[in-house]
C-alpha positions as CSV (number, residue, x, y, z in Angstrom):
1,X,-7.5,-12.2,19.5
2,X,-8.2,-10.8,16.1
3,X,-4.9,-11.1,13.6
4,X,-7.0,-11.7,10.5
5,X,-6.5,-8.1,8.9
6,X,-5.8,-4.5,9.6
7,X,-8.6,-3.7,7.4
8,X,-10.8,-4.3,10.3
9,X,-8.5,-2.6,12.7
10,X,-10.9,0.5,14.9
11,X,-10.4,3.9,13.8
12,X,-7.8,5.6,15.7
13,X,-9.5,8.7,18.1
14,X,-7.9,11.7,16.6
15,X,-9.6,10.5,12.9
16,X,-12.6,10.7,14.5
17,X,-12.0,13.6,16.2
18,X,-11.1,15.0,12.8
19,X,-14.6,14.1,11.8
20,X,-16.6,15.5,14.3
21,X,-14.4,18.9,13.7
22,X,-15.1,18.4,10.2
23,X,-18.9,18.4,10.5
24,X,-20.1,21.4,8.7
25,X,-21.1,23.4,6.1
26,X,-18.7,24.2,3.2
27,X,-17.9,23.4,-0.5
28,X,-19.0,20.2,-1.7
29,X,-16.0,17.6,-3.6
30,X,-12.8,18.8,-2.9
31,X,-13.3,22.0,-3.1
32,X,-13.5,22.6,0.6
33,X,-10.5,23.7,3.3
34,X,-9.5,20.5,4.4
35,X,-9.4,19.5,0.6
36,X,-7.3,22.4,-0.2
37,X,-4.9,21.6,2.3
38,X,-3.9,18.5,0.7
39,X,-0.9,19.3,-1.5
40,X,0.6,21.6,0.3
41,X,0.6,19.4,3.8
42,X,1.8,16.4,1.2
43,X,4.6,18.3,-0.5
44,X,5.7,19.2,3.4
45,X,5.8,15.9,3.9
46,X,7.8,14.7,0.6
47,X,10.1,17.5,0.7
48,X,9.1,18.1,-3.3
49,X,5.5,19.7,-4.8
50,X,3.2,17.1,-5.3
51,X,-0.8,17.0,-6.1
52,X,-2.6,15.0,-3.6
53,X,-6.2,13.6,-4.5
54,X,-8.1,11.7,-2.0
55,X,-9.7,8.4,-3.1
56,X,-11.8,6.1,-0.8
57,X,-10.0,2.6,-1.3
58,X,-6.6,1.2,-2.1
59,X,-7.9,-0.5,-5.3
60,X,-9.0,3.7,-6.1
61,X,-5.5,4.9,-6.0
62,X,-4.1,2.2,-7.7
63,X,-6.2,1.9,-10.5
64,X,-6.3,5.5,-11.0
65,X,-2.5,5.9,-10.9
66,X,-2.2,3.3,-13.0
67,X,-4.7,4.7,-15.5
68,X,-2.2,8.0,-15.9
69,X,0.4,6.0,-16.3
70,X,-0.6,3.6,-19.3
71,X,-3.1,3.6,-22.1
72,X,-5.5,0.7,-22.8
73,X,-2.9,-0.6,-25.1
74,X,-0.2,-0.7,-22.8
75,X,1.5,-3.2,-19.9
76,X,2.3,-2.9,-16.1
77,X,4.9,-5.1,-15.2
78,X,3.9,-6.5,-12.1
79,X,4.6,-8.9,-9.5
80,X,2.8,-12.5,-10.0
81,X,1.4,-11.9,-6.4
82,X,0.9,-8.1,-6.5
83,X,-2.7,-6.9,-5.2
84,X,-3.4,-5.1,-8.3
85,X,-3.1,-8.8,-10.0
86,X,-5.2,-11.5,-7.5
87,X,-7.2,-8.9,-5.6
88,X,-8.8,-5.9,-7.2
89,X,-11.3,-7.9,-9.4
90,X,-9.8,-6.4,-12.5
91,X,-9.6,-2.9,-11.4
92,X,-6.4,-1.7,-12.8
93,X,-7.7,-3.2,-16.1
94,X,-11.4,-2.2,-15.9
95,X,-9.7,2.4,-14.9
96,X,-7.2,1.9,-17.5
97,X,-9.8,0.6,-20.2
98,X,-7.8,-2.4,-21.1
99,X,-4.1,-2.3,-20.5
100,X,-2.5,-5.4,-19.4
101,X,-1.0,-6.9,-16.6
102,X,2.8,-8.2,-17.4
103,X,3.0,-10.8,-14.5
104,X,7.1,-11.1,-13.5
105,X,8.4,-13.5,-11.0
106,X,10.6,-12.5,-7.7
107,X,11.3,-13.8,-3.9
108,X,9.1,-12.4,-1.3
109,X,6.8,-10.4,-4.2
110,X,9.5,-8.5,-4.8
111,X,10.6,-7.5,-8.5
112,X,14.7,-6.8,-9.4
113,X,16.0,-4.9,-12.4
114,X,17.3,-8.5,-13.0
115,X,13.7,-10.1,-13.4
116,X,12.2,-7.2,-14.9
117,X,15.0,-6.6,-17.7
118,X,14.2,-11.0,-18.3
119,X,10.3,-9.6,-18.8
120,X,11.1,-7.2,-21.2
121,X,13.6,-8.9,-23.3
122,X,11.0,-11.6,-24.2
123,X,8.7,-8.4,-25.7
124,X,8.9,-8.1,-29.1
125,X,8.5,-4.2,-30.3
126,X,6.3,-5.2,-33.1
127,X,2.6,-4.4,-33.0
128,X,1.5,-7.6,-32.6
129,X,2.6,-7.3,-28.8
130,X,1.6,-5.2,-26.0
131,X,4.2,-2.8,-25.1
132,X,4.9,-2.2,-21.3
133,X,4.6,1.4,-20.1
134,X,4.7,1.3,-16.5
135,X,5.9,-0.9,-13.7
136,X,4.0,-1.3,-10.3
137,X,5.7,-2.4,-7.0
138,X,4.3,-3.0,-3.4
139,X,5.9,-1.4,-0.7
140,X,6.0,-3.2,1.8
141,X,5.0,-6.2,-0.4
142,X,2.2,-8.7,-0.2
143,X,4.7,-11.0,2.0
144,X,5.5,-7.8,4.5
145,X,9.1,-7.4,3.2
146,X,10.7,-4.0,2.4
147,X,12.0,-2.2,-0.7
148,X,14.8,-0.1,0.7
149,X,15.1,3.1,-1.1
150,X,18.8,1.9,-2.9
151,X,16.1,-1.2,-4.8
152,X,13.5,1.5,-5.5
153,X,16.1,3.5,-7.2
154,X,17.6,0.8,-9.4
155,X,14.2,-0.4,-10.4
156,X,13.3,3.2,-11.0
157,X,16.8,4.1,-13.2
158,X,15.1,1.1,-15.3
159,X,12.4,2.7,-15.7
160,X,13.7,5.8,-16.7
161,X,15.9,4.5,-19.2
162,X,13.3,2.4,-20.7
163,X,10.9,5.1,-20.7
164,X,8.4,3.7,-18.3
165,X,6.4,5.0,-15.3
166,X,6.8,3.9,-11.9
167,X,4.0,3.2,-9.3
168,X,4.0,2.5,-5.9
169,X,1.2,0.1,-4.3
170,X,2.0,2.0,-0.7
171,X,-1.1,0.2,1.2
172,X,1.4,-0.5,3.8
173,X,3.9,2.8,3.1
174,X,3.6,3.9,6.5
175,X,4.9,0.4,7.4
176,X,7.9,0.8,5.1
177,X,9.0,3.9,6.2
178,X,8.4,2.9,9.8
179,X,10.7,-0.3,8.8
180,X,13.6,1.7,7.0
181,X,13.7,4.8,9.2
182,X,14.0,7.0,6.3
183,X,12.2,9.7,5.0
184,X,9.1,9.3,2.6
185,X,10.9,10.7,-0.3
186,X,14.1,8.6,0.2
187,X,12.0,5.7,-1.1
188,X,9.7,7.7,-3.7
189,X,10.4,10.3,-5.8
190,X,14.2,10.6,-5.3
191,X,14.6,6.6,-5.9
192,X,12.5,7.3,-9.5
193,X,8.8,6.8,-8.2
194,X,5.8,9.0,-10.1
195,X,2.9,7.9,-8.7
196,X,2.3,6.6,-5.0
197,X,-1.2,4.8,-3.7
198,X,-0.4,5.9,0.2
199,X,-2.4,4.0,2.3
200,X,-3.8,5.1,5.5
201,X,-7.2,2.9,5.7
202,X,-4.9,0.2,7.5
203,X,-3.1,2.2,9.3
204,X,-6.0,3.6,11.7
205,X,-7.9,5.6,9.2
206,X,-11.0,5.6,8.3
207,X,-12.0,5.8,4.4
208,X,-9.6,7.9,3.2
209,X,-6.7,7.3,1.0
210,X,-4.0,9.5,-0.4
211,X,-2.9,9.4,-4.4
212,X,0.0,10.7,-4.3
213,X,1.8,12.2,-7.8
214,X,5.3,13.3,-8.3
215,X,5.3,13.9,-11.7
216,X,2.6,16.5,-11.1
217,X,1.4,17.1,-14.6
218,X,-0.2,13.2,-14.3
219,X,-3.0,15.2,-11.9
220,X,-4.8,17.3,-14.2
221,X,-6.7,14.1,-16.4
222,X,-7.1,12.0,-13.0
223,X,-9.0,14.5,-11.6
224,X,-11.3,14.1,-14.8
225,X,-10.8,10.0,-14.3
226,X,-11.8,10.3,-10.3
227,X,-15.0,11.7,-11.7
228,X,-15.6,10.0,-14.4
229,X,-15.3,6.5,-12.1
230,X,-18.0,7.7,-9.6
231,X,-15.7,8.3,-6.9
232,X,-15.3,11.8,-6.9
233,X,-17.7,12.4,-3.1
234,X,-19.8,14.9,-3.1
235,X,-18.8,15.8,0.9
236,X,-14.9,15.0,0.2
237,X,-13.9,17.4,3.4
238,X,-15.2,14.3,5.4
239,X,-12.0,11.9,3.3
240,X,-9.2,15.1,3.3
241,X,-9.7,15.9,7.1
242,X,-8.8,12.3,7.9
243,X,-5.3,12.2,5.5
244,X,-4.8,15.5,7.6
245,X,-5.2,14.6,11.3
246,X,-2.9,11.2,10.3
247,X,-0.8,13.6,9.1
248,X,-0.4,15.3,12.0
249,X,2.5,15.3,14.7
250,X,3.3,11.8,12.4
251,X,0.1,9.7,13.5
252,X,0.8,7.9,10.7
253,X,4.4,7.3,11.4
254,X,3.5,6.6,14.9
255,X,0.6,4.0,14.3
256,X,3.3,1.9,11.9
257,X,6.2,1.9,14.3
258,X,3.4,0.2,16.9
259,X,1.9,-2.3,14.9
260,X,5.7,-3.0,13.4
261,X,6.7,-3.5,17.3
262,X,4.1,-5.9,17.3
263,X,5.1,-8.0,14.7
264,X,8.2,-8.3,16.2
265,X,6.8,-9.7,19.4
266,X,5.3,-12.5,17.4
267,X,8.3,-12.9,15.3
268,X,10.2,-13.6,18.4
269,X,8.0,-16.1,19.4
270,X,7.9,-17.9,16.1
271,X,11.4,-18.6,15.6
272,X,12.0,-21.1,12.4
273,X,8.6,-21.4,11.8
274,X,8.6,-18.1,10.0
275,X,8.7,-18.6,6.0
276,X,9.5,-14.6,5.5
277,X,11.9,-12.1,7.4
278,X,9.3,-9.7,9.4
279,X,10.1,-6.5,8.1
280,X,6.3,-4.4,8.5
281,X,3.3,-5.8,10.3
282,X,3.0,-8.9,8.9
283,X,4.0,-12.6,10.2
284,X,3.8,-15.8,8.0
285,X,4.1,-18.5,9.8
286,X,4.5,-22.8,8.7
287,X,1.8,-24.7,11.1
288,X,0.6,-27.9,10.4
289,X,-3.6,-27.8,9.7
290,X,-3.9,-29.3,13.3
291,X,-1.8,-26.3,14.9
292,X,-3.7,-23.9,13.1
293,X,-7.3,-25.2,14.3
294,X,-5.5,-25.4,18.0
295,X,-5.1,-22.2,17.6
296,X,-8.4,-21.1,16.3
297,X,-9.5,-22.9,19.3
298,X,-8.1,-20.5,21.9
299,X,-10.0,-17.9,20.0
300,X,-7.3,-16.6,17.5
301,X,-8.6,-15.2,14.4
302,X,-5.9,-15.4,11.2
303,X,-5.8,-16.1,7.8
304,X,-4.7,-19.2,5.8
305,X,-2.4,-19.0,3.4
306,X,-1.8,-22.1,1.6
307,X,-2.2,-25.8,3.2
308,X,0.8,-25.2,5.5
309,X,1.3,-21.5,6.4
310,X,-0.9,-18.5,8.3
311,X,-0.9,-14.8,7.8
312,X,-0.9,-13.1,10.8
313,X,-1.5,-9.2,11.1
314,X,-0.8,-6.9,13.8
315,X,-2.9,-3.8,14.0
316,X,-1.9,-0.1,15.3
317,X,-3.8,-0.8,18.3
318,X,-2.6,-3.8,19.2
319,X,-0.4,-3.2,22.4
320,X,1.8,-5.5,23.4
321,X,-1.1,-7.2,26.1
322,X,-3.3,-8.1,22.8
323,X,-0.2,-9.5,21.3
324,X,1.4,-11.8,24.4
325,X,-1.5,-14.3,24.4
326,X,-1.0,-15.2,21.2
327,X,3.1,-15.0,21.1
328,X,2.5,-17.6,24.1
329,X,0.7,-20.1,22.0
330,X,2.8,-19.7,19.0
331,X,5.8,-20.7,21.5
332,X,4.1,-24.1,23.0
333,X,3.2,-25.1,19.9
């Protein structure tokens, strides 16, 4: 009955077995085995060297990748709904020690080299304006739709030719890549992507999430910045044996595809009441304030999101039994 959030979604069993396993003496930070592991099982993965830090929240990785990307003078170009902008409290600002948020406009939360080039033409280069050195998308975005690798890459040959970085708000990668049956670095660091926040909290981890760099040489001051921002653990092995055992036979992959399936179900059952296509594990539906509290009253938990619409979120756990109850009432309404 619970649809608010896969933030609250359990801990899948082979993270905690990872744990347990986990559960003795060795280095302290991430200088242990599991840490260790980290860029070499990443690069695997990504088909390129990378340098993989673990982190212990989303807002972590993308503050952090967002600090090596642009000093306190700088911009990020972001979207007007983007996570980094209504729901990290100032984070991105507070790591990078100042830098702006460039707010740009788009369908679905999603930014376009068309958009993006209207941002920038309205910047002056004079020093009386802040000058925009990186640009941050969500993939999937805040309304559960999809970059395909061919819009990461014309957003990231922008970027390149204007000299800016490109991040990667991947809270919901997994859900992406599940979505676009692609490989990871189809939609990374072949489409122009130098720094990814890969997130793996929602997907049936624990409190662990992977930074991801591309552009490798950004690694060597974050790993100064991690520390620096109190969130360097002391007993890390405990954060890099989780990113392994999701890592492992595709957990993670496997987890998305399920709680994408999921969203489907629901999708199906919604019809035209849905205000965005269903693309990851998100459902936005239109209901009237009196559906919504009918709803509730059946004992389904969801979020609001605006007078007319609810956000509904379909865990990796969620089997298609935890889903039918609620795809029932969604059709009788």
């Amino acid at each position: 009955m619970r649809f608010f959030s896969d933030n609250a979604a359990p801990v899948c069993p082979q993270v905690l077995q990872a744990l347990v396993d986990g559960n003795m003496l060795d280095t302290a930070y991430d200088g242990d085995r599991w840490s260790k592991q980290l860029d070499g099982r990443f690069s695997d993965l990504f088909e390129t060297e990378v340098r993989a830090l673990w982190v212990p929240s989303g807002t972590a990785a993308n503050a952090l990748a967002l600090a090596a990307l642009c000093p306190p003078h700088g911009g990020i170009l972001c979207h007007r709904d983007a996570h980094i902008q209504n729901d990290e409290c100032g984070a991105p600002e507070f790591y990078t020690h100042g830098a702006k948020l460039m707010l740009v406009e788009g369908e679905g939360a999603k930014l376009t080299p068309a958009t993006l080039n209207a941002a920038l033409g309205a910047i002056r280069t004079d020093v009386h304006q802040v000058q925009p050195h990186a640009i941050s998308i969500t993939n999937a975005t805040e309304y559960g739709l999809v970059y395909t690798p061919e819009q990461v890459a014309a957003i990231g040959d922008l970027a390149k030719a204007r000299k800016l970085g490109l991040h990667m708000d991947g809270a919901r990668f997994a859900n992406a890549v599940a979505h676009l049956g692609c490989t990871p670095a189809d939609v990374t660091w072949r489409a122009g992507v130098d720094a990814l926040s890969f997130g793996f909290v929602k997907n049936g981890g624990m409190s662990a999430e992977a930074l991801i760099f591309f552009d490798t040489r950004l690694a060597d001051a974050t790993l100064y910045r991690r520390k620096r921002a109190g969130l360097l653990l002391s007993k890390g092995r405990y954060l890099a044996a989780q990113l392994l055992a999701m890592l492992e036979d595709d957990l993670w992959l496997d987890n998305a595809r399920a709680a994408n399936g999921g969203a489907r179900m629901l999708a199906d059952a919604a019809g035209e009441r849905l205000v965005h296509a269903v693309e990851a594990n998100e459902v936005f539906l239109r209901v009237t304030p009196e559906e919504a509290a009918g709803l509730r009253a059946l004992g389904f938990d969801f979020y609001d999101w605006g007078p007319a619409e609810a956000r509904l979120v379909i865990s990796w756990d969620q089997d298609a039994e935890a889903i039918r109850p609620l795809a029932e009432a969604i059709g009788t309404l």
